[in-house]
N, C-alpha and C positions, 0 to 999 in steps of 0.2 A: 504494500500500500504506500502511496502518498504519504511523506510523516505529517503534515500541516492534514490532513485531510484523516489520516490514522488521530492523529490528537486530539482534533475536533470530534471525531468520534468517540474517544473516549473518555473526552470531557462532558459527551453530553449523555453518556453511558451512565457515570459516576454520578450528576447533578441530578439522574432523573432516578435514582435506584429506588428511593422510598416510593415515589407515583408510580414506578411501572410495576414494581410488585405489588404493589397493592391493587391498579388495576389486572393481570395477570392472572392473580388470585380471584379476583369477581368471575372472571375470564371463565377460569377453570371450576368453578363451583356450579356457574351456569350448563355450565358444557357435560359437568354430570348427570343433569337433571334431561337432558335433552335423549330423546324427540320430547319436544313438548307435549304431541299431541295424546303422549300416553299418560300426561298427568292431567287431560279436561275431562271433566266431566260427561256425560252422552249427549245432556242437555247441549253443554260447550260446545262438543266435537259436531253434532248435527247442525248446530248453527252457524262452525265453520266450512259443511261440505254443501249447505243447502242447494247452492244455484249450480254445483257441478253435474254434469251430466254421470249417468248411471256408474261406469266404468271407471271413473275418477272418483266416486267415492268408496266403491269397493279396496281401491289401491289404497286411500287416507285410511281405512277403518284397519289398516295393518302399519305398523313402524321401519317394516324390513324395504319400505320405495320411498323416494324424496318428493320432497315438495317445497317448492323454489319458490321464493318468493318473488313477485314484480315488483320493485318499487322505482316510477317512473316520472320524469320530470315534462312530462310531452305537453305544448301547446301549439296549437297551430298557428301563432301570432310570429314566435321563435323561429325564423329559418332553420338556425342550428338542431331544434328540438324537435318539427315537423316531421323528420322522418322514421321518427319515433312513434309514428300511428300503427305502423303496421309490425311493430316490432312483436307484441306479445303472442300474436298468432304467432310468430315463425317461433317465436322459445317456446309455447305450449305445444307445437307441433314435433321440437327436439326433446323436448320431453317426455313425449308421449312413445317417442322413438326406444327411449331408454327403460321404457316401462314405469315412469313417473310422473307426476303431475306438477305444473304450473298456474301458480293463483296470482293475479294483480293484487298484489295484499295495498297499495295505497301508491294514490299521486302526490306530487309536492308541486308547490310555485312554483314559478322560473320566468325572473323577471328579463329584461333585455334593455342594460346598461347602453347598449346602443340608442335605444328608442328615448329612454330617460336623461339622455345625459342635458343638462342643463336645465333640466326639468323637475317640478316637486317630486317625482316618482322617483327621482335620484337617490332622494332621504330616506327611501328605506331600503335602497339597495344593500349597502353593505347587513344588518340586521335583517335582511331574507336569510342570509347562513346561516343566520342560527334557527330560523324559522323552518328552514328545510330539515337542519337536523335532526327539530322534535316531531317535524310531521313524518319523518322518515324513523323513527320513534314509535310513533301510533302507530304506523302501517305495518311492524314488523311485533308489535304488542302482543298480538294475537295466540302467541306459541304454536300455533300451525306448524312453522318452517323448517327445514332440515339445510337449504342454503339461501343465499340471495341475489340477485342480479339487479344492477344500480343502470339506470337509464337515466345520462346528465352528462353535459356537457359544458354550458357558460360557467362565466365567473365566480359566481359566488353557489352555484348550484352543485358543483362536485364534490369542492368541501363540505358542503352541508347536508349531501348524502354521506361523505364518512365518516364526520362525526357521528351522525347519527346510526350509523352502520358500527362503526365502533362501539359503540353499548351493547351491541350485539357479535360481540367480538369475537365470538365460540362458534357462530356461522360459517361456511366458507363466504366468498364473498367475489362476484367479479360483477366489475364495471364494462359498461356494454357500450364504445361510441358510436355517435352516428356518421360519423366522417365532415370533413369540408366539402362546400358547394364548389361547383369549378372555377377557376379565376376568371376574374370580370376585368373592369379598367385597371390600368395599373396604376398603382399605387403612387410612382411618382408625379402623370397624373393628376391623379384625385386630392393631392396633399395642394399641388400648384392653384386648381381649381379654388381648392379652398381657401387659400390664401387670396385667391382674386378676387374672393365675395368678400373677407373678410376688411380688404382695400376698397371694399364701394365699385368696382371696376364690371363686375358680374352682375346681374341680377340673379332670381331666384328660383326661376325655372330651367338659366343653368346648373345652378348649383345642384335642384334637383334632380338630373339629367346627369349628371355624373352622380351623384351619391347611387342612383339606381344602376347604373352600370357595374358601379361596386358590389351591390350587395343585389344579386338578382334571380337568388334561386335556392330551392331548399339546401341546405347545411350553413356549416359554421363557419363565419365570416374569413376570409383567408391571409387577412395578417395577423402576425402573434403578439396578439393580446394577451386577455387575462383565459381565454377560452382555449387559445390553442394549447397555452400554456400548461394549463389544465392536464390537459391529452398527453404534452410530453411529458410532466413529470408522474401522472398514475404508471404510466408506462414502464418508467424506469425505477418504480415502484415494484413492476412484476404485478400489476394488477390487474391489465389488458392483456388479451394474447396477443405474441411478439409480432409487433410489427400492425397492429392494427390503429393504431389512431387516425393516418391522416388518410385512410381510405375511402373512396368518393361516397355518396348515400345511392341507393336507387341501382345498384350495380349486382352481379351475381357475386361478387368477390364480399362486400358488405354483410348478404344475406350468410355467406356461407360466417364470413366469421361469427356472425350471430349465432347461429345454430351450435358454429363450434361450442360458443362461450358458454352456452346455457347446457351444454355437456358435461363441459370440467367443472361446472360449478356442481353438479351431480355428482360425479367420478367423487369429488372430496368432500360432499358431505359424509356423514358417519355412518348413515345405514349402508354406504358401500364402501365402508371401511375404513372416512378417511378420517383423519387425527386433527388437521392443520384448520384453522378458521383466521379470520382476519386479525386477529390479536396478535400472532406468529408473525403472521406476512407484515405489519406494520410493525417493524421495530425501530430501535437506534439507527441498526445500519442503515435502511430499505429509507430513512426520513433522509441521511445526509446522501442517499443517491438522487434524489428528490429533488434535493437543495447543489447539487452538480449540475444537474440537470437544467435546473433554472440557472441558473451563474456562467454556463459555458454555453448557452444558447441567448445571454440576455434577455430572457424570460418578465412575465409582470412583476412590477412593484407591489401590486395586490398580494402579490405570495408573500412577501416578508409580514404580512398580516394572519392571512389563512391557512398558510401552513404551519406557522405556531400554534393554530387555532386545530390544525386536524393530530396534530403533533400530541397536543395536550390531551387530546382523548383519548390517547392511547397509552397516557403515562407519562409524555416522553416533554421533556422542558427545554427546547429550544430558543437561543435567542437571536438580536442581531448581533452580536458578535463570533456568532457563528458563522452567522452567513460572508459578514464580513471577512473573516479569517480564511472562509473557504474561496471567496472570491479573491482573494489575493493571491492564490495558488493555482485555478482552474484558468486554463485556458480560455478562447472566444472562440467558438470554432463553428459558426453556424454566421451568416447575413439573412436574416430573416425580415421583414420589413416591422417594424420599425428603423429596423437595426441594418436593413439593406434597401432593397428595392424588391426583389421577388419575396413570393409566397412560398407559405408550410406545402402546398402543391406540388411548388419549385424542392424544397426542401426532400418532401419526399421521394422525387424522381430521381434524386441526387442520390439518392439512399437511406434518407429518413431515419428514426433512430436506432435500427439494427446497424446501422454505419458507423454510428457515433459511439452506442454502447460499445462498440467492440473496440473504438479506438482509445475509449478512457478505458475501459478495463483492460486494455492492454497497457497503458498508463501508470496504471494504480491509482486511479482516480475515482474508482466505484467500486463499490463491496460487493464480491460475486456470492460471497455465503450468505445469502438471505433464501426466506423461502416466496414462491410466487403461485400463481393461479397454475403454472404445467410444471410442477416440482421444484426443487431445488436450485439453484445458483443462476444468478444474473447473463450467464454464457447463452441462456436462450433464447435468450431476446436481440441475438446479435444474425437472427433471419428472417427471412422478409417473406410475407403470407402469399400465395400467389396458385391460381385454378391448372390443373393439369388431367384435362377430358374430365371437368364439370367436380374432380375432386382435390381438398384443399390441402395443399401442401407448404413449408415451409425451406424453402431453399435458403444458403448465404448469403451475406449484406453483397456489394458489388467490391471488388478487391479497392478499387479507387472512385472515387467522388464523380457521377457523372455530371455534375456543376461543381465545380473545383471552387469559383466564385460564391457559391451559396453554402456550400457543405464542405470542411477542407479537415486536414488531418492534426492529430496530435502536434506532430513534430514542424507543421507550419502551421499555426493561429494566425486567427485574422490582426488576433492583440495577445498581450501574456498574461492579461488578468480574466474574471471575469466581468466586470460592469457595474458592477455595484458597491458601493463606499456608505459608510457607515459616518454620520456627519455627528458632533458633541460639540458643545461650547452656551457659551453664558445666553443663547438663544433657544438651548432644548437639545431634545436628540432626535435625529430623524436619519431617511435615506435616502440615497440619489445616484441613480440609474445613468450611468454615462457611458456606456456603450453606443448612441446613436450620438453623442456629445462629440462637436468635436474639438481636439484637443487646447485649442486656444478659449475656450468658453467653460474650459475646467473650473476657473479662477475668476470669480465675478466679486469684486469689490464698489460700489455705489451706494447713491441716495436710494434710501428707503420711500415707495410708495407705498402708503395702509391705507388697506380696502378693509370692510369688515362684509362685505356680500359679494362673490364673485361674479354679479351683473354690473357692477360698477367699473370693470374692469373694461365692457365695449365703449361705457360710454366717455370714462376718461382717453381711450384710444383714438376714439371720434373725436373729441375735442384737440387732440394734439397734445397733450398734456405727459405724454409719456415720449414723446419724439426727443429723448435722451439716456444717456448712460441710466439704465434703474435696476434697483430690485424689488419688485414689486409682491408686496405681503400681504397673503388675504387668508385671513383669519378668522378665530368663530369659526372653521369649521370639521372640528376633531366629532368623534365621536357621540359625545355630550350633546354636545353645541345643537348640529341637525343631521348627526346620521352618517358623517365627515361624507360628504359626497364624494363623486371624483370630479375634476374641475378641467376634465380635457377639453371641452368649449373654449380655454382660455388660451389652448395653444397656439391655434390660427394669429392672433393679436402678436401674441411674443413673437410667435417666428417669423412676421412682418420686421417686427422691431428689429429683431438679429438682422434679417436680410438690408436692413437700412444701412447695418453698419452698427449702429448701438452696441454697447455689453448690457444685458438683461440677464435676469434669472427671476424665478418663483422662490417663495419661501414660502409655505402652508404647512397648516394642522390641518387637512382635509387631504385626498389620494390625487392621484394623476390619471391613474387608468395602465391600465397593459399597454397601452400606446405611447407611452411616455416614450419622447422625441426629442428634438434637436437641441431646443430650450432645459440649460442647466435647472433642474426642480429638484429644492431639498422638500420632500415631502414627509407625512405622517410623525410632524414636529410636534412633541409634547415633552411637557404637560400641556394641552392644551389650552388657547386662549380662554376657554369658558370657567377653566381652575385656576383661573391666574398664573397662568405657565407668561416666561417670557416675551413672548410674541404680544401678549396685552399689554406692554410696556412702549414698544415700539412706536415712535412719535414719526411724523412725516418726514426726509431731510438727515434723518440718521442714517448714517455710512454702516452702510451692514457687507461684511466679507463671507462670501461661500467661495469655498477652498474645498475643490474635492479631491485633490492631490495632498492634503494635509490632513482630510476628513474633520473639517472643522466650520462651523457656523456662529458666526457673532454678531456683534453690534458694536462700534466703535463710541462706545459710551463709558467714564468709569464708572466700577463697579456702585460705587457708593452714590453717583445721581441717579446709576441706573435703578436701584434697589428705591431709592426714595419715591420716586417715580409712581404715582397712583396708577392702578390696573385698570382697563377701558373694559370699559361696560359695551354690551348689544341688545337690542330690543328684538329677541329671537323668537317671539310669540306669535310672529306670522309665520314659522319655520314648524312650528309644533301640532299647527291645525289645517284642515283641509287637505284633500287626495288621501286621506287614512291616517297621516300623520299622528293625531292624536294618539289610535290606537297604539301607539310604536315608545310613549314616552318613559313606560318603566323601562325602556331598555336603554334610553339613552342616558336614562338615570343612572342605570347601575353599570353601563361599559366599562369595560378594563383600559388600558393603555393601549397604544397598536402593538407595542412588544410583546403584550402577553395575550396579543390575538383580538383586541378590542372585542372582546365577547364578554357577558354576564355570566356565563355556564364558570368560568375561572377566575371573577374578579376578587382578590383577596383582601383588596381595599373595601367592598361594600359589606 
């Protein structure tokens, strides 16, 4: 192994020993008691088999055939999640292949950060995670099940089936994608376009006219966001079968991996013998392959949030100076758009992450001793799924990168780190993703602009008001505050700014989004401003330094005016009502910090 990448491992081995044996042990107490369905009652058991047809409840009224759970994120609003209608036929049909049954045990959300961004619907995005993991919760409550199968894909929908899937950790468990749509406009493009509405230059029936070219067909959007993101790091989790994420929807290669998936999640439940359930498969090792994964592909900033958040469910107490530590050491070895110009499309043609795994694990940059959805050790996932006369086979990654440009090796990175820098100073801690940064915008020292609502942000740009050197700080919005939205709407604006020539950068306690781009952004800075973290200190005109070659964020104020300094107040009561809002406000009550996953389920402060 890696030593920076071996130590980080087992510093996060040692930090978590008391949570993960403690959950472990819940783990394995559950796991004795199972098949559930022999401790329900007749009453119980016939109100779990009632609407199944004949055949299907002869197989439930015995313990020796599984029964798989569906828990499914499908809506047909979601490109991404759309072709998720037709999924539960095809696993109830592999199931039935196998001599066992498949039940839809429950739906969850699944909002589309896409369609909300700048929108009230924003504010409950991040708080859907935790909302999916208790519905994913109820749906698996039942004791019915012998395994599970996760249908999800976006942002905050993957994490919050595993969390919620993790309290059911004694299950096997496999995540089922639905692949990306095909590539539409391309992305350089679509970014320019945007930028030319964002200068008044366009109107709005261009703008709209390329956004739909972009996003024009069922699956998952095809830059790497927080979605695609998703896909690679289950992956290298060992929790897809190898090689299945970025495969198109609506294809016989899609169906087949489906039918595979809903197989082996059979093969290792326990009525056919198997031992292993997702509490194994999620351990120390399997979270920093995870966290490789994200860091050498410049993956979402949202993951320094949700992965501590799937992390902790499993025991396991990751921080950012992990990720930090491990981004110093991991390579760049992917141009993915943000981070390049083609798509996870392009990616995958190139060879996808059977290419990549085998290059870090040849490395020592991934832990092959984990357990996965097809046995043992990470070596499996380095072959690519592929039809040979209608059946499914896994052949080798390709010896070399068939986009050298997109997907490239070990031994030549596109950079030597991975992208992400951990920022500290008398301003908060937060992080910033500079992987699409380029290197003269590492280092942004300027006048502070404070915003305390990120709509004020177009219309001081309209007014000219920022046609200089700035750093522009908006605030109010962690957590607490409204939900810490992502504030990608504000990118267009900055990256006009940069392209004037300006030095700019973001400073926020609110997210960026998986698209986080060109514009230097120290984001999920806390304490946040609503707890009197320093960012409500921050007066208009004050020299604030982001350093992300020094990992250091401040305020050129001394300590002792800056402390004296009264905490600015927000009138956030339009933020808390309307679009559902209300209902959302215990949680923003009791949120944790983003370090520790800005979840309720772990906040040890409330």
């Amino acid at each position: 192994m890696h030593p920076i990448v071996d130590a980080v491992t087992k510093r996060i081995i040692e930090r978590s020993r008391p949570s993960r044996e403690d959950y472990l042990a819940r783990m394995a107490e559950l796991r004795d008691k199972s098949p559930h369905r022999s401790t329900l009652s007749c009453g119980n058991l016939a109100h779990g088999f009632a609407a199944c047809g004949q055949d299907d409840k002869d197989t439930l009224k015995f313990m020796n055939k599984a029964n798989v759970a569906i828990v499914s994120a499908y809506n047909d609003m979601l490109s991404a999640h759309q072709p998720y209608k037709e999924f539960p036929d095809v696993i109830r049909e592999a199931a039935h292949g196998l001599g066992s049954v498949a039940q839809f045990a429950g739906g969850t959300p699944a909002m589309c950060d896409g369609v909300t961004q700048g929108q009230p619907g924003m504010e409950l995005s991040l708080f859907s995670r935790d909302v999916i993991a208790m519905s994913t919760a109820v749906a698996l409550s039942h004791n019915m099940f012998d395994a599970t199968v996760l249908l999800g894909i976006c942002d905050k929908i993957v994490p919050g089936l595993l969390i919620g899937s993790l309290s059911f950790g004694y299950l096997p468990t496999v995540l089922i994608p639905g692949g990306p749509m095909p590539s539409g406009l391309a992305n350089k493009e679509k970014q320019r376009i945007r930028q030319l509405y964002a200068e008044g230059k366009i109107g709005k029936d261009e703008l709209l006219e390329a956004e739909s070219k972009s996003y024009h067909s069922p699956g998952t959007c095809t830059f790497y966001g927080t979605a695609n993101s998703n896909q690679m790091l289950v992956e290298f989790m060992g929790l897809h079968l190898p090689g299945a994420a970025f495969v198109n929807p609506g294809t016989p290669l899609r169906d087949a991996l489906t039918r595979t998936a809903t197989e082996q999640a059979i093969k290792l439940s326990k009525p056919h013998g198997g031992s292993i359930g997702l509490a194994e498969m999620v351990d120390e090792k399997s979270i920093v392959n995870a966290l490789v994964a994200l860091l050498v592909t410049g993956g979402s900033t949202n993951h320094t949030i949700h992965w501590i958040a799937v992390a902790r469910a499993a025991g396991i107490v990751v921080d950012w100076q992990d990720f930090a530590d491990l981004a110093a050491a991991v390579p760049s070895m992917t141009r993915i758009y943000p981070n390049g110009q083609e798509d996870v499309n392009a990616f995958h043609e190139a060879g996808g992450t059977p290419f990549l795994i085998r290059e870090l694990l040849g490395a020592g940059f991934l832990h092959n001793d984990v357990e996965t959805v097809v046995g043992h050790g990470l070596e499996q996932y380095t072959r690519m799924p592929e039809l040979d006369n209608d059946k499914l086979v896994w052949n080798p990654a390709p010896e070399k990168s068939r986009l050298p440009d997109v997907l490239t090796t070990v031994d030549k990175p596109f950079a030597p780190d991975g992208g992400l820098k951990l920022l500290d100073g008398n301003l908060g801690r937060g992080v910033i993703k500079v992987s699409a940064v380029a290197k003269e915008h590492h280092v942004v020292e300027a006048p502070a602009v404070v915003l305390n609502e990120q709509n004020d942000l177009k219309a001081a740009f309209e007014a000219g008001d920022l046609d200089r050197d700035c750093v522009v700080v908006v605030r109010f919005q962690g957590p607490k505050a409204n939900g810490m939205p992502e504030l990608h709407k504000l990118t267009p604006y900055l990256g006009v700014l940069q392209d004037r020539g300006y030095k700019v950068a973001l400073v926020t306690d609110g997210r960026m989004s998986g698209a986080s781009g060109k514009v230097p952004a120290a984001i999920h800075v806390y304490p946040e401003a609503l707890d009197g973290g320093p960012l409500a200190r921050v007066k208009d005109g004050d020299t604030i330094r982001l350093d992300a070659e020094a990992g250091t964020l401040s305020v050129q104020v001394s300590d002792e005016e800056f402390q004296k300094r009264e905490a600015a107040n927000a009138d956030l009561q339009s933020y808390h009502t309307g679009y559902g809002r209300e209902l959302f406000g215990w949680m923003r009550r009791s949120a944790s910090n983003p370090e520790e996953g800005a979840s309720f389920f772990w906040n040890h402060e409330a």
